[in-house]
C-alpha positions in Angstrom: 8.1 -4.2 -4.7 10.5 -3.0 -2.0 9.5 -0.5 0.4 11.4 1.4 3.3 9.5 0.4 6.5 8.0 3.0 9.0 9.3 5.7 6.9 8.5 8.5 9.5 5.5 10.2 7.3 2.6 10.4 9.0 4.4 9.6 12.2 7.4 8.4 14.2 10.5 6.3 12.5 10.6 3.6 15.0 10.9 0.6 13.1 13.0 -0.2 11.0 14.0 -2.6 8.0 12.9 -2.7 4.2 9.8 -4.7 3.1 9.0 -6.8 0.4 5.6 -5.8 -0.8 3.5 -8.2 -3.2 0.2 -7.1 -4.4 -2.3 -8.2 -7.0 -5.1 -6.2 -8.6 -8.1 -7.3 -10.3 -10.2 -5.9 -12.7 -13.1 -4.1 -11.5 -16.7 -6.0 -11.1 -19.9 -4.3 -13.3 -21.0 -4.0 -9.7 -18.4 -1.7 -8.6 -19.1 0.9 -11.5 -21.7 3.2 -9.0 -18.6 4.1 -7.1 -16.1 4.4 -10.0 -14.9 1.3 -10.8 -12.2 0.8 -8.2 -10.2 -3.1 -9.0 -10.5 -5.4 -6.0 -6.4 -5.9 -4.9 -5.3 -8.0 -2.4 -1.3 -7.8 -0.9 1.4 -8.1 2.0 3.8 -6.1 3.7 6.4 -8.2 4.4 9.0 -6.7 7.2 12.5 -8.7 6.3 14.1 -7.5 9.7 11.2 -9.1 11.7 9.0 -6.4 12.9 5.7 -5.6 11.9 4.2 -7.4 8.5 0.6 -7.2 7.2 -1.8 -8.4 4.8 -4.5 -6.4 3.3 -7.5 -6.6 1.0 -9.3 -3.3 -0.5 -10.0 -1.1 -3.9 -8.1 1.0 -6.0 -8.7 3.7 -7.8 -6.8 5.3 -11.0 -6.5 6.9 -13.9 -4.2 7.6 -17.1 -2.5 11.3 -15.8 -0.5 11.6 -19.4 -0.8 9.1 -22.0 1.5 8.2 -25.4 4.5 9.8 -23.8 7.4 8.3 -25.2 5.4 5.9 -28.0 1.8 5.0 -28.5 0.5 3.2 -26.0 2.1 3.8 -22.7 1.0 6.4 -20.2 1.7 7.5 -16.7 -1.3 6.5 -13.8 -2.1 7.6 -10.7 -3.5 5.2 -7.7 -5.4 6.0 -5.0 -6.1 2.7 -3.0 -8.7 2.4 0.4 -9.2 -0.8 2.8 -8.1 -3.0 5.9 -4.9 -4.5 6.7 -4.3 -7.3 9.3 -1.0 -6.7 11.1 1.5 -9.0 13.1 2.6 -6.5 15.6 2.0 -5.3 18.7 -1.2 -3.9 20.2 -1.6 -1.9 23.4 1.8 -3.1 24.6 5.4 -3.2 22.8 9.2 -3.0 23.9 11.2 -0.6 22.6 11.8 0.0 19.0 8.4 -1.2 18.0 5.0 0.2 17.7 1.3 -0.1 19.4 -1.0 -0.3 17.1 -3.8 -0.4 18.7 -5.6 -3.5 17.2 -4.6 -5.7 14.9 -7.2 -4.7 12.2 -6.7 -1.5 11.1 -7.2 0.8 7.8 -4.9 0.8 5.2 -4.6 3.5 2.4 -2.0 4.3 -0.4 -0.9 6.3 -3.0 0.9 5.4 -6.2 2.5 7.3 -9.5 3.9 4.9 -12.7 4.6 4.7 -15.9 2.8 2.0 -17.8 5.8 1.1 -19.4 4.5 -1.6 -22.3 0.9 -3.1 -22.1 2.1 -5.6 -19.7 5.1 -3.7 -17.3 4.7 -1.0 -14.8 7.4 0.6 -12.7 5.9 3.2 -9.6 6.5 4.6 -6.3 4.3 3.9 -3.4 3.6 5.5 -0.6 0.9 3.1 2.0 0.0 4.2 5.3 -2.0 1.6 8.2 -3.5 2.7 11.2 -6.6 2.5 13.4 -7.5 6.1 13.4 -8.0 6.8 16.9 -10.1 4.6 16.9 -8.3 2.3 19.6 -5.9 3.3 23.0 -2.9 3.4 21.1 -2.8 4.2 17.3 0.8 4.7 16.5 0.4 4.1 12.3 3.2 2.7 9.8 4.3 4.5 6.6 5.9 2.6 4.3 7.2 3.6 0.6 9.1 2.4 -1.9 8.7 1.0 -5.5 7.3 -1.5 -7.6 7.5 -3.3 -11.0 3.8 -4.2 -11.9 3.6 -7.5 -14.4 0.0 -8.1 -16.0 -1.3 -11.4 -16.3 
C-alpha cells in the first residue's frame, strides 16, 4: 500500500513524505477463538523521504459489513487491528521537522474499510496510528493513511 505519512490525525503534521506499507495477515490460530479470532499480521511502514519507518507485529480483527454486492461472492470488510510497532526515529530528542516519540517501542493500532473485490484481491483505505500513550516523556504519535491492494496467497 501507499500511505500519507504523519497525516496530522491524532496529532501534529510534522513529518512528512508517503510510505510504502507491506503487511501480511495470517489466518487465525484455534487458540485465538476465546477472544474472537483476530489473524496474527505482521508489516512495515516504510518512510521514502527518510524520516520515521517502523515495523510491527499484532492482531486483527474483521468482519463482512455487506456481502454479494455487485456479484456472489464479494463483500465489503471492516478491520480493526491492535499491537506494537518498533520505530527508527527519534526518542526524547529530535531536530526540527521530526518527532519524539518517546521510546522506540510503542503501540500501534489501525482501522481499515475494503471491498473484497474477487476471492483473492482486496482494495482498502487505512488509517494506522503509533504511539507510546503517555506512557514515556515525550509521546508525539504518527498517523499515517492511505490505501492498499490486499493479494491472498
Amino acid at each position: 500500500g501507499s500511505l500519507g505519512h504523519d497525516v496530522g490525525f491524532l496529532g501534529d503534521n510534522i513529518e512528512h513524505g508517503p510510505d510504502i506499507n507491506v503487511e501480511m495477515l495470517f489466518t487465525s490460530p484455534d487458540l485465538l477463538a476465546i477472544i474472537g479470532s483476530p489473524r496474527p499480521h505482521i508489516g512495515a511502514d516504510i518512510n521514502t523521504s527518510g524520516e520515521t519507518s517502523d515495523g510491527y507485529i499484532g492482531l486483527t480483527w474483521g468482519i463482512s459489513v455487506i456481502q454479494n454486492l455487485f456479484r456472489p461472492g464479494d463483500y465489503i470488510f471492516a478491520n480493526g487491528s491492535l499491537g506494537a510497532a518498533y520505530q527508527d526515529g527519534y526518542i526524547d530528542s529530535a531536530p526540527p521537522g521530526r518527532k519524539r516519540l518517546g521510546s522506540p517501542v510503542l503501540f500501534r493500532e489501525s482501522a481499515e474499510i475494503g471491498y473484497q473485490v474477487t476471492p483473492v484481491i482486496s482494495i482498502s483505505a487505512i488509517l494506522d496510528h503509533i504511539s507510546n500513550a503517555n506512557l514515556g516523556r515525550h509521546n508525539a504519535g504518527i498517523a499515517s493513511a492511505g490505501g492498499r491492494v490486499g493479494f491472498k496467497f
